[in-house]
C-alpha positions as CSV (number, residue, x, y, z in Angstrom):
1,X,0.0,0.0,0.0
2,X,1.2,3.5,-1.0
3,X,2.2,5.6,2.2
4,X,2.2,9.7,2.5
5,X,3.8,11.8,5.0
6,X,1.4,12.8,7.8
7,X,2.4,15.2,10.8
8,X,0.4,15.6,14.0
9,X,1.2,19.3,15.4
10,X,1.0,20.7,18.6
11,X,2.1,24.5,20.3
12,X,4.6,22.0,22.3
13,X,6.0,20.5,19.2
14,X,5.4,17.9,16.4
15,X,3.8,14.7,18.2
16,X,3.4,12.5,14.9
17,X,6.0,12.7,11.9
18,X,6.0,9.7,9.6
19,X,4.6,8.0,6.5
20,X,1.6,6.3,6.8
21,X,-0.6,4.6,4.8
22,X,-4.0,5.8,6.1
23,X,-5.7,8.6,9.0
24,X,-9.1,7.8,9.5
25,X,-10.5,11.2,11.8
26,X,-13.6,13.1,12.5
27,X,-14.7,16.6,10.7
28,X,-17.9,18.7,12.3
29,X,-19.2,17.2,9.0
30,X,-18.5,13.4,10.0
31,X,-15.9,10.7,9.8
32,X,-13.3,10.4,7.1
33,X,-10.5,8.6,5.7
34,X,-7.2,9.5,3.8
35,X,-4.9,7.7,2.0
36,X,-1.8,8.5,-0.7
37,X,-2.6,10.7,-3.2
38,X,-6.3,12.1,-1.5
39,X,-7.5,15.7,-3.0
40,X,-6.5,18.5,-1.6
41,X,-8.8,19.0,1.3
42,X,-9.0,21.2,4.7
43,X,-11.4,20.0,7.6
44,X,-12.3,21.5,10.8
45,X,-11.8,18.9,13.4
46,X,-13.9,18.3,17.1
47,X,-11.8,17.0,20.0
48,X,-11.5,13.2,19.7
49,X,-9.7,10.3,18.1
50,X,-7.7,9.9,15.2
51,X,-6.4,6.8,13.7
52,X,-3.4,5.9,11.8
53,X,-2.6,2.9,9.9
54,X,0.9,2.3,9.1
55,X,2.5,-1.3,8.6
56,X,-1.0,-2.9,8.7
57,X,-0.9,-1.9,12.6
58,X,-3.1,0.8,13.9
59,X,-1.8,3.6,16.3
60,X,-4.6,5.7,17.9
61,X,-4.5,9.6,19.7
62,X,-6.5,11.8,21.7
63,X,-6.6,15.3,20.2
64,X,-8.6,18.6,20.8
65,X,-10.2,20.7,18.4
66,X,-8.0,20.9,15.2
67,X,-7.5,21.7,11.4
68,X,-6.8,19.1,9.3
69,X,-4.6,19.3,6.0
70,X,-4.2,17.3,2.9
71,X,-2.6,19.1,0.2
72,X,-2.0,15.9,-2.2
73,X,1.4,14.6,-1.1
74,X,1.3,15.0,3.1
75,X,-1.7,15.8,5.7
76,X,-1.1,17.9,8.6
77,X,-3.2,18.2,11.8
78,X,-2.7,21.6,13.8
79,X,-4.5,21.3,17.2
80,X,-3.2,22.5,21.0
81,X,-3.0,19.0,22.3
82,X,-2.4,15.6,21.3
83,X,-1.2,12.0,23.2
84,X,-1.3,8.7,22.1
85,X,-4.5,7.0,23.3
86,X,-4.5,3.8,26.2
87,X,-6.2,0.8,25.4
């Protein structure tokens, strides 16, 4: 499976840098999924969980309220706290 680079981005500093092969999150408009080479898309994001998938494994974390990013090549997520999610 193609992978893309995906960041998860703090005010404290960059939580999540790597390639990935899929973020599945929540928009105020519902849930959705991205994966290599997605349209260009912006989303406003409610506090919650995101998903990535990378290796076939899937890594969760808690965030607050956020943008999210795709521009074609990498996805961003900007929000003012993120930690990886127990259990």
């Amino acid at each position: 499976m193609k992978t893309f680079k995906f960041s998860l981005l703090t005010p404290e500093g960059i939580v999540v840098s790597d390639d990935v092969e899929m973020v599945e999150a929540r928009s105020t408009s519902g849930a959705f999924g991205i994966m290599a080479s997605h349209q260009p898309m912006i989303a406003d994001c409610p506090s919650g969980r995101i998903r990535l998938l990378k290796d076939g494994s899937w890594r969760s974390y808690d965030c607050d309220v956020g943008v999210f990013a795709m521009d074609g090549t990498s996805a961003q997520l900007l929000t003012a706290f993120a930690k990886p999610s127990e259990g």
